[in-house]
C-alpha positions as CSV (number, residue, x, y, z in Angstrom):
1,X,0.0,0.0,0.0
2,X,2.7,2.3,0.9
3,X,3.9,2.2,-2.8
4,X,0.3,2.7,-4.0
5,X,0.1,6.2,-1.9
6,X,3.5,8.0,-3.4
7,X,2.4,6.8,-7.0
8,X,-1.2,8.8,-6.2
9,X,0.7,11.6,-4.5
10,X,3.5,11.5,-7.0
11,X,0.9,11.8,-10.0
12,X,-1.6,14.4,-7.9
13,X,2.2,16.7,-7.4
14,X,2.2,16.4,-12.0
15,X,-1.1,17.5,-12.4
16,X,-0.8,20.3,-9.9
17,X,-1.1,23.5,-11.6
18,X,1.9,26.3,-11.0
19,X,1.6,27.9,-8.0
20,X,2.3,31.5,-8.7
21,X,0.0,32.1,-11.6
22,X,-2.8,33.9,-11.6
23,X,-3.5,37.7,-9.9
24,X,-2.0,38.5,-8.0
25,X,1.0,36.3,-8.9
26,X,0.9,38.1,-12.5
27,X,0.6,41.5,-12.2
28,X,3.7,42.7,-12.5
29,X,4.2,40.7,-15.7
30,X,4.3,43.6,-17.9
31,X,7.9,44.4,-16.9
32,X,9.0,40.8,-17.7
33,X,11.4,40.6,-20.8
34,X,14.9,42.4,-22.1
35,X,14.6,46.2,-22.4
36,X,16.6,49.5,-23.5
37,X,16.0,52.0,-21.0
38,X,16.7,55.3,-21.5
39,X,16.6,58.9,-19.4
40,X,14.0,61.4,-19.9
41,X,17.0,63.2,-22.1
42,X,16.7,60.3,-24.5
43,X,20.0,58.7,-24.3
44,X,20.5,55.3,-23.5
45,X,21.2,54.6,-19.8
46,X,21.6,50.7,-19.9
47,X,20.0,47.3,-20.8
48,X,17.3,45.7,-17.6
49,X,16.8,42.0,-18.6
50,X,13.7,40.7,-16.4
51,X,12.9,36.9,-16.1
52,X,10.3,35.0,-14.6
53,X,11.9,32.0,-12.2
54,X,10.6,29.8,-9.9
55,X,7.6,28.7,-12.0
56,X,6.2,32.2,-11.9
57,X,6.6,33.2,-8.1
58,X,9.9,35.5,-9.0
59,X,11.1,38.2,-11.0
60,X,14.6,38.4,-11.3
61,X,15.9,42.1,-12.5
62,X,19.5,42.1,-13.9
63,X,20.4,46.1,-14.7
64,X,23.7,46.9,-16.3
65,X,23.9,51.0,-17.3
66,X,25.9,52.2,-20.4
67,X,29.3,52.6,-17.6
68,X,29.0,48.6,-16.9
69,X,27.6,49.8,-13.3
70,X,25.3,46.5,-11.9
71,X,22.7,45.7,-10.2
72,X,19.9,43.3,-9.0
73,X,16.5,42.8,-7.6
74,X,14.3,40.2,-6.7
75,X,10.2,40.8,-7.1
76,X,8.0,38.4,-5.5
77,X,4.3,38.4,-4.1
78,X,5.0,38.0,-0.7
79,X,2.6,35.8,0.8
80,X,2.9,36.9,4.6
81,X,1.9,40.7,3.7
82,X,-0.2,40.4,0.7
83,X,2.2,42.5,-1.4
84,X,4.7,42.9,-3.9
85,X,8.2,43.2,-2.8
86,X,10.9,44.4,-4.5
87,X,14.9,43.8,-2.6
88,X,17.3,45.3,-4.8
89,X,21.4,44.8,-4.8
90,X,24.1,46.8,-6.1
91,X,28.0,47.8,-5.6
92,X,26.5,51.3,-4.2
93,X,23.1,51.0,-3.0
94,X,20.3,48.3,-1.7
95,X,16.9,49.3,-2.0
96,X,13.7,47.2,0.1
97,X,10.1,47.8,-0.7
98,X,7.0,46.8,-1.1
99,X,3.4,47.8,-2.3
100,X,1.1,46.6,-5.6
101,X,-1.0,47.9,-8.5
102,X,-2.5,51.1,-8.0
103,X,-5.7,52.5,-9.5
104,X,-3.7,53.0,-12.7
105,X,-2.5,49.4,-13.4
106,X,1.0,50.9,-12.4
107,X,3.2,49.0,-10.1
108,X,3.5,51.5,-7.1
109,X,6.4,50.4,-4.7
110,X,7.3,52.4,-1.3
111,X,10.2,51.5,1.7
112,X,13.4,52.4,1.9
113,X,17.1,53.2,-0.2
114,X,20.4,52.7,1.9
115,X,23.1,54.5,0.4
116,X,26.8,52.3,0.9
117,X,28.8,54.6,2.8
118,X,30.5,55.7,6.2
119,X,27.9,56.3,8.0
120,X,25.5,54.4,6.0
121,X,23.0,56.7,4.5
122,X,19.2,55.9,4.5
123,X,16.0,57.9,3.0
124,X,12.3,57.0,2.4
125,X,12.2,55.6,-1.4
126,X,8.9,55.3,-3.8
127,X,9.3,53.6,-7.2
128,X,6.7,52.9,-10.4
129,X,6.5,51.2,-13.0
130,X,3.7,52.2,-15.4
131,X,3.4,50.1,-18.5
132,X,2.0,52.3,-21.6
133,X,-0.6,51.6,-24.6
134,X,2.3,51.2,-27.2
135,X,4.7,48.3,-25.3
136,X,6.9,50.3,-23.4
137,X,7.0,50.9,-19.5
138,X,7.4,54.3,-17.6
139,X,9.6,53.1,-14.2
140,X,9.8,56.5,-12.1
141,X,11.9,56.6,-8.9
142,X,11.4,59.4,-6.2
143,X,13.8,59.5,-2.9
144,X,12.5,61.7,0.3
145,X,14.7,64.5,1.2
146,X,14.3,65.4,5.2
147,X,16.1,68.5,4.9
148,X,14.0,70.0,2.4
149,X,10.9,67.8,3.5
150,X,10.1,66.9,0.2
151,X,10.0,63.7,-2.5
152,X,12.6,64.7,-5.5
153,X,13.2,62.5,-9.0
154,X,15.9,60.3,-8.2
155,X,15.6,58.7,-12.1
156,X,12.9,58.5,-14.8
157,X,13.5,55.9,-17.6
158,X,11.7,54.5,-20.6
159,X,11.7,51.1,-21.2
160,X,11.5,49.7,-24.9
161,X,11.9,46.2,-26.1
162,X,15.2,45.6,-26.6
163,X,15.9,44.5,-30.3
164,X,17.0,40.6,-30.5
165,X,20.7,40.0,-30.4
């Protein structure tokens, strides 16, 4: 009988559907592929590769700007909170936020940017990601400034498919 049990759970496991798809599992979707992004003066600032891992329950974000600067993030639906987090990892910064899809369909993230240095330096952080009628995405990133009291652009970019290589 024993043998009989882990065939039946064994075939119920194959037939299981993923488990991260679905809303909210795919609402961040839009951002998923290789893309060109470029500053709100129209030059190229780098190529953000996003890929879909772990049968749909991550996004993995690899950024590399026109200098060869890197970076990384991690996007998952995080199932404790009910939200969309975002951890992100570079030489220079780490970033840690959550939030979901506003009104808009945008992806509206808010937490906090730690800036690597002596001492470390931390702010309030908000990005979005908006995607657009024509294929492209809109990501916006605004950092608080205590001194002045007030949320300023930190970067603006426009995503647009990347061409195949």
């Amino acid at each position: 009988m024993p043998f009989i049990a882990a065939a039946l759970l064994s075939l119920s496991l194959q037939q299981a559907p993923p488990p991260c798809k679905g809303a909210p599992y795919d609402d961040f979707d839009f951002w998923v592929g290789t893309w060109d992004v470029h500053g709100t003066n129209g030059q190229l600032a780098g190529r953000n590769v996003i890929t879909e891992e772990e049968n749909g329950c991550l996004l993995v974000e690899r950024w590399t700007n026109t200098g060869g600067v890197t970076g990384q993030s991690y996007n998952f639906y995080d199932l404790e909170t009910e939200s969309w987090r975002q951890v992100w990892v570079s030489g220079g910064i780490t970033i840690n936020y959550a939030g979901g899809l506003n009104e808009d369909g945008s992806m509206a993230l808010q937490g906090t940017i730690a800036y690597r240095q002596d001492p470390v330096a931390t702010f309030p952080f908000r990005g979005k990601w908006t995607p657009n009628e024509d294929g492209t995405v809109t990501q916006t990133f605004h950092q608080y400034n205590p001194q002045t009291e007030e949320w300023g652009v930190w970067f603006i970019g426009e995503y647009s498919r990347a061409e195949a290589e």
